[in-house]
N, C-alpha and C positions, 0 to 999 in steps of 0.2 A: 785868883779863882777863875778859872776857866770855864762859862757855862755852859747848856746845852744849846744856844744861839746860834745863828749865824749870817753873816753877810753873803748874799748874792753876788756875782758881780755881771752881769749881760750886756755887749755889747749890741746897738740892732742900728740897723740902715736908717732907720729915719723916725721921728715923734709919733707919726701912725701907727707903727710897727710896737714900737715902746709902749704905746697908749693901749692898743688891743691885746699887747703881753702880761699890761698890769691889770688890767679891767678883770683878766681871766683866770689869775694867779690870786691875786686879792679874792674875788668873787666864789671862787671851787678854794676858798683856805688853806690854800696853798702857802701863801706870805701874808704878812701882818701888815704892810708897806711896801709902795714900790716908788722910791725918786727917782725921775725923767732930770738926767741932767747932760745937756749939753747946749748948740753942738759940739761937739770934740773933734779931733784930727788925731787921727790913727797912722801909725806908721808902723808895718808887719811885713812879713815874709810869708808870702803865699804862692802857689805853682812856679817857685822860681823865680821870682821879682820881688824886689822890694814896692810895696802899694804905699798909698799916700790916700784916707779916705775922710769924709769926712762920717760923724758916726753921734749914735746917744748910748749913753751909760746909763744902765737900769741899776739902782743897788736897793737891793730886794733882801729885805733881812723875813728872816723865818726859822725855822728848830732845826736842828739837825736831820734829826729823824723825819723830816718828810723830803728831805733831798733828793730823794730818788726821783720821788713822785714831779717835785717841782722843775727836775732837770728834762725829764721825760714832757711832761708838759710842755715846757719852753724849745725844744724842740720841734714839738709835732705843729709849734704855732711862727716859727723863728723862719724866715725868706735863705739864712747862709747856711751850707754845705755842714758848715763845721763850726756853729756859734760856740763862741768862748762862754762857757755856763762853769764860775771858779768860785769857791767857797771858802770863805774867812771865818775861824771862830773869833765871837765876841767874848771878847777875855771879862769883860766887865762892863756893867752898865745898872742902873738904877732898878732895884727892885719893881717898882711900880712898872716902868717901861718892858722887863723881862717879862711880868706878870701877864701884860694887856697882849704882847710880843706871844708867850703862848696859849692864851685864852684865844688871841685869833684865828690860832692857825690850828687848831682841835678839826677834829673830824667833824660833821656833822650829819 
């Protein structure tokens, strides 16, 4: 069963960045959750070089149906040219958690 969920995934320069991404997405119900995990070490292909950075992973679960809105968001608040903003459907997961998952992210 495939639901209407989904995983976020955002890369961002630094735990400030991550931290003012989640505060704002959470906060305008955008996403139900956002985990700061890193740091991480990035290895990509960008203006013709291979990069080596160091980076935090945002994974940000929230409904489908407000992706637009949350990509748009993360965006307009994001320091890179071209943040990687990729979305995972959650195949499954516990009713109560889907439940609380889309009661938070409602319009208000």
């Amino acid at each position: 069963m495939v639901t209407d969920c989904i995983v976020v995934l955002v890369t961002v320069s630094s735990l400030t960045e991550g931290e003012r991404i989640a505060q704002t997405v959470v906060g305008e119900h955008l996403a139900a959750c956002v985990n700061r995990v890193g740091p991480i070490r990035s290895t990509y292909f960008w203006e013709g070089q291979v990069q080596n950075d160091e980076e935090w992973l945002l994974v940000i679960k929230t409904r489908a149906a407000r992706f637009d809105e949350l990509a748009a968001r993360v965006r307009a608040l994001h320091s890179y040219q071209t943040p990687e903003i990729i979305a995972l459907p959650i195949a499954e997961g516990t009713e109560a958690y889907l439940d609380w998952l889309r009661t938070a992210t409602e319009r208000f």
